[in-house]
N, C-alpha and C positions, 0 to 999 in steps of 0.2 A: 553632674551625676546626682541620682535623688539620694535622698537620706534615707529611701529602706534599703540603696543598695549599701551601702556605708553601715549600717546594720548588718549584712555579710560578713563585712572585710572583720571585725575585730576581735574574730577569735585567732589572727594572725597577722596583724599587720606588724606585729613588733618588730619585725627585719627590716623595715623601711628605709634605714639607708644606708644598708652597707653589708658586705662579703656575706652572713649566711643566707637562708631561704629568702627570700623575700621579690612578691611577683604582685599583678596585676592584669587585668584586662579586659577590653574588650574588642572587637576587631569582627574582620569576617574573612577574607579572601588567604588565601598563602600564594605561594609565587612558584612555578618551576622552573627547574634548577636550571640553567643554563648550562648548552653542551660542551661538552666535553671540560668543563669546569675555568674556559676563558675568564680572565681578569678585564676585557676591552670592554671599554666606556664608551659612553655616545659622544657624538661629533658636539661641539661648539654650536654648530649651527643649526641644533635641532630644533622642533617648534612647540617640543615637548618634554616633558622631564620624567623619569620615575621613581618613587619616593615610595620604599618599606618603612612602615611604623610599625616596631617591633616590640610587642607588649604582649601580658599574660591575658588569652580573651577567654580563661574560664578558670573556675576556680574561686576561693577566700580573697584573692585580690581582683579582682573583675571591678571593684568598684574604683580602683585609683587608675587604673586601665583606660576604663570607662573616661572617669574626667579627662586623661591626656590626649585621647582621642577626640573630644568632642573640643580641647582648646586648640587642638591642631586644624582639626575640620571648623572651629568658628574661624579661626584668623584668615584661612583657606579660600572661605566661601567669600567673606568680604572682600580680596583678590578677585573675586568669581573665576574661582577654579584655577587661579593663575600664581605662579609663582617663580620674581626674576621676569617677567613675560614670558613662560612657558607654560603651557598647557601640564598642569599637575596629575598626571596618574597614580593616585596615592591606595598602594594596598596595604591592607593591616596585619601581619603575620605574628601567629602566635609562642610569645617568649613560653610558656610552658609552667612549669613546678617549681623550677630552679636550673641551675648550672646543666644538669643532666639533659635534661631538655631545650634549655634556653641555647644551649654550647653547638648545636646541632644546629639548630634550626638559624643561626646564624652565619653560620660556614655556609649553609644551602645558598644564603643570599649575599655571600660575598663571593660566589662562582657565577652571577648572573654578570649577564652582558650586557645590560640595558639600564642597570640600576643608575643612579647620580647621587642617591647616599639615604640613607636608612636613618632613623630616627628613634627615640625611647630608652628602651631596658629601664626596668624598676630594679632588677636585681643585681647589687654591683659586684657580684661573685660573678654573674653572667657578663658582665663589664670584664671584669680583669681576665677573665677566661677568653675572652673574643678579642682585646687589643693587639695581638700580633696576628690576624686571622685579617683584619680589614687595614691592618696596619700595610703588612705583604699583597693583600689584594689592590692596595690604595683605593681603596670604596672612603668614603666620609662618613662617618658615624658621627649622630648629633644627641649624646645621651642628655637626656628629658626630665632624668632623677637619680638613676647611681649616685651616689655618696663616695664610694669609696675615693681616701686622700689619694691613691697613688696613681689613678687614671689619670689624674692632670698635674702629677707630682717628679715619684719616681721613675712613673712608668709612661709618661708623655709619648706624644705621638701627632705628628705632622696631620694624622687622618682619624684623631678622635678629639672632639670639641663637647664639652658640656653648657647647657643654658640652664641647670639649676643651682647645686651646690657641693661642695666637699664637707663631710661631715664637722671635721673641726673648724671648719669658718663657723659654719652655724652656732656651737658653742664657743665660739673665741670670742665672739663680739660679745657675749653677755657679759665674762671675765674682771674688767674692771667695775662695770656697774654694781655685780654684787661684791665685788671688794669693798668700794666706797660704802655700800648701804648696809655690810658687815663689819665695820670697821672696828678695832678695836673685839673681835669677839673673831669665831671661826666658823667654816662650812663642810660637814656629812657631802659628801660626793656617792651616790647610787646607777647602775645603770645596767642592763643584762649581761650576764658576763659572753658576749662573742665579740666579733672584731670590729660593727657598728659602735656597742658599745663603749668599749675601749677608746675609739676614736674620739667621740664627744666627751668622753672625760676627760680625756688628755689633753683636745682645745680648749676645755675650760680649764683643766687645773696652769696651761699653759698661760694665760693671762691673766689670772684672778692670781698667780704668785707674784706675777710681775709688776702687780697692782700693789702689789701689798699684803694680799689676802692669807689666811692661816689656811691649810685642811684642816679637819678635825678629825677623819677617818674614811676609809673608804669601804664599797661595798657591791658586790657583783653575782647577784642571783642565778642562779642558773637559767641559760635562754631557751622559751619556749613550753618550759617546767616548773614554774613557780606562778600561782597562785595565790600561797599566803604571804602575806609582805610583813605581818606580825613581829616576827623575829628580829626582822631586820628594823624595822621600824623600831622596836624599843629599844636593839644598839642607839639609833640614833638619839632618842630621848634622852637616854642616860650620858648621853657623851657630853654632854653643854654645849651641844652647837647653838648658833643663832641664826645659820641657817642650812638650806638642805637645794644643793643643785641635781637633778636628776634627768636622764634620758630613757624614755619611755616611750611606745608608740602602741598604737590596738589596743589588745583587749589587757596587755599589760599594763597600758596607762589608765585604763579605766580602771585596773582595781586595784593598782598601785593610787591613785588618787582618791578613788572612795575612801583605804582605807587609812590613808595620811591625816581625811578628816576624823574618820570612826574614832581613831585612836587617839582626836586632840590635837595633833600635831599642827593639824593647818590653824589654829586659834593660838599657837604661841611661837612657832617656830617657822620661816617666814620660808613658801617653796620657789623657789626658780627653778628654770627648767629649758631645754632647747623647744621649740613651736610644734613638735607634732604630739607632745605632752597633749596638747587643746586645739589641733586641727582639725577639720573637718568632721565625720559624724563622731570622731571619741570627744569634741566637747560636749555633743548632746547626749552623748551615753554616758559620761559623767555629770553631767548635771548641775548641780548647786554644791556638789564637792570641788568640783574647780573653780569657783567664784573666788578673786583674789589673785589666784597664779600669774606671774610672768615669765615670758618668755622673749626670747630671740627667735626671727624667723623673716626669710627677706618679703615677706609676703604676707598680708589679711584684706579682706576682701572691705575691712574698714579705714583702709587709705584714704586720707583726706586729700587727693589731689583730684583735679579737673578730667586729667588722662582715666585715673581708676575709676572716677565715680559714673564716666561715660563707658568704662568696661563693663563694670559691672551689670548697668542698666541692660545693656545688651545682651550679656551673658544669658540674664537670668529673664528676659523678654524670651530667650529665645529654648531654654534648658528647665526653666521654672525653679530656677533655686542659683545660689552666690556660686560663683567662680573657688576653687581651693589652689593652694598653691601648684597641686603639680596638673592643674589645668594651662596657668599660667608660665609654666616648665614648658609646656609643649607648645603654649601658642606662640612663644620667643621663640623654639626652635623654626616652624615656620616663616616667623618673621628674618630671624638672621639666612635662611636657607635663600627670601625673597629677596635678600641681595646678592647673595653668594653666586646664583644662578644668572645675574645676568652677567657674569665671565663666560660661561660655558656650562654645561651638562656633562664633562668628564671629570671623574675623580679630581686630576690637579686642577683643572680650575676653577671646582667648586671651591677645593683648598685654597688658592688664590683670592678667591671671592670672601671664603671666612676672613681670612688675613685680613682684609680690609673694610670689615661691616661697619666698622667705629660705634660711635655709640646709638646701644639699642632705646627706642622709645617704647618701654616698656610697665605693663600697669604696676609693678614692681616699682617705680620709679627708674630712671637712666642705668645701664649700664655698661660696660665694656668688658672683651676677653679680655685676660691677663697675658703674661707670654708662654704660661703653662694651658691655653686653652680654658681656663677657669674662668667663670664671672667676676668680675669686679666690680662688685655693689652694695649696694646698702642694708644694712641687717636693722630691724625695728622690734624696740623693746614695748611688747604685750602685752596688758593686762588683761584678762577674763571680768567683764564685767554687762551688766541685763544691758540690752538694747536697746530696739523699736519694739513694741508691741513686748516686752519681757524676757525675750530670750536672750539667750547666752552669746557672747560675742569675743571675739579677742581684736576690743578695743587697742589703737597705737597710742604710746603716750609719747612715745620720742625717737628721733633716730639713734641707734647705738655707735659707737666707735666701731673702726673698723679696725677686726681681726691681725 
């Protein structure tokens, strides 16, 4: 996806991973509804599959839409059209605003009779809304980016599988790192106050105590309504921290980070942060105010392996710009779906076929479901730092411990 769409997205991408608004898209086709609202799957032996990708295709999120679609449709095309050996009928059906709309429009596609499993959702309110919906249908859901911990926690499910992340893996793995590099001193924890939020401070405050680490205090802006970060920033200065972990996404991290520098802050007080702090276009819209930042995130498009640096090439031969993480979200969904399907094309034996993907070769580096359906992979700690030609990059400097 280009960088003026991503330009769009960040006067709301702050919901990015988890329970309130938070959507995406792009797409074209919807699906109808199957009669009389049948649950029957196709036969085993069919020579074709059909595959909803369900994402927001209009709207503030159209641009992380965008990229999931087009990693779904690059790994696709390189199958040529195939997936499992099945001829892929893949339509794009639109997640909508949020829950309101997303909740709908996925009940529609778990009454079809022809499906073999759906793919996406950005918004994991529209996640935890739809898990007993495909759960009771046995459709296969392959979410591509929900966050939220309890899809593959509390709220597990035989017929819902995620290929990105749960919110507190993301910040668990950074935990110890900034224990050791705060040692001896303490860390300001910041983050919007909703249930994403929540979530990534609690993976972090989760293993930065068990490291060792102090809080120094905490802090939770109102989400979606806070602009000035002033206030809370100067709690932060006065407190003696040494340092300052934060979750932020959109147009909130762009000026929760502008004005971390404005204020001094990032010249003495050192930031960490979960990866969408300085993902995709809010590193370029933040600018030379993120220069410095680390973060956790299983995924930069500056991987130094042999797999990513041949991803990328392609990617961006063929999209004109680097791969983001939740391109990489959807193109493993495709990839796990290409095993799952040569079991069958009915709900249980795509299930079947998840059960035994092992591990995925993925530009992420390797990794494997958990027994909650979760990824089991490698989180890499970031630094923002000039590139090729001067731009901004979130250089890897190391693999992080695992969460």
């Amino acid at each position: 996806m280009g960088r003026s769409r991503w330009s769009q997205v960040l006067p709301a991408v702050a919901a990015l991973g988890a329970g309130a608004v938070v959507l995406s898209a792009c797409g074209s086709n919807s699906l109808k509804e199957g009669a009389g609202g049948s649950t029957a799957q196709p036969s085993a032996g069919a020579g074709s599959a059909k595959i909803a990708l369900l994402v927001p295709q209009s709207g503030t999120y159209a641009p992380l839409g965008a990229d999931m679609e087009q990693g779904f449709r690059f790994y696709l095309e390189q199958k040529n059209g195939k997936l499992g050996g099945k001829t892929v009928d893949l339509q794009v059906v639109d997640e909508g605003a949020g829950p309101e709309t997303g909740v709908p429009a996925a009940q529609k596609l778990a009454q079809q009779s022809d499906l073999s499993a759906v793919v996406g959702i950005v918004n994991s309110g529209v996640a935890l809304g739809v898990r007993d919906v495909f759960d009771q249908a046995k459709l296969p859901l392959v979410l591509a980016n929900a966050g939220a911990d309890a899809i593959t926690g509390a709220r597990k499910s035989d017929y819902v599988w995620r290929t990105s992340f749960s919110n507190s893996q993301v910040s668990g793995a950074m935990g110890s790192y900034v224990a050791e590099k705060t040692k001896g001193g303490s860390v300001y924890l910041i983050a919007p106050d909703y249930a994403a939020g929540k979530e990534f401070l609690s993976g972090f405050e989760k293993t930065f105590t068990a490291a060792g680490g102090k809080v120094a205090g905490q802090e939770l802006p109102p989400f979606g309504k806070t602009s000035n970060y002033q206030p809370y920033l100067a709690k932060i200065k006065q407190s003696g921290a040494t340092g300052v972990f934060a979750f932020f996404a959109g147009s909130e991290a762009v000026s929760f980070t502008k004005q971390y520098k404005e204020l001094g802050l990032a010249g003495s007080i050192p930031l960490y942060s979960s990866g969408f702090l300085t993902e995709g276009g809010v590193l370029k819209a933040s600018g030379a105010a993120a220069a410095g930042i680390e973060s956790s995130l299983h995924y930069s498009d500056q991987l130094d392996t042999p797999r990513n640096k041949e991803f990328v090439q392609a990617y961006a031969a063929k999209y004109s710009e680097p791969p983001t993480v939740y391109a990489v979200q959807a193109y493993d969904a495709a990839q796990v779906l290409d095993k799952a399907l040569e079991k069958g094309t009915t709900g249980d034996q795509v299930v079947e076929g998840l059960r035994g993907v092992g591990t995925v070769d993925s530009p992420r580096g390797p990794w494997t479901f958990d027994e909650s359906h979760n990824p089991k992979q490698a989180f890499y700690l970031r630094k923002v730092q000039q590139g090729p030609g001067g731009t901004l990059v979130n250089a890897v400097v190391r693999e992080l411990a695992s969460p």
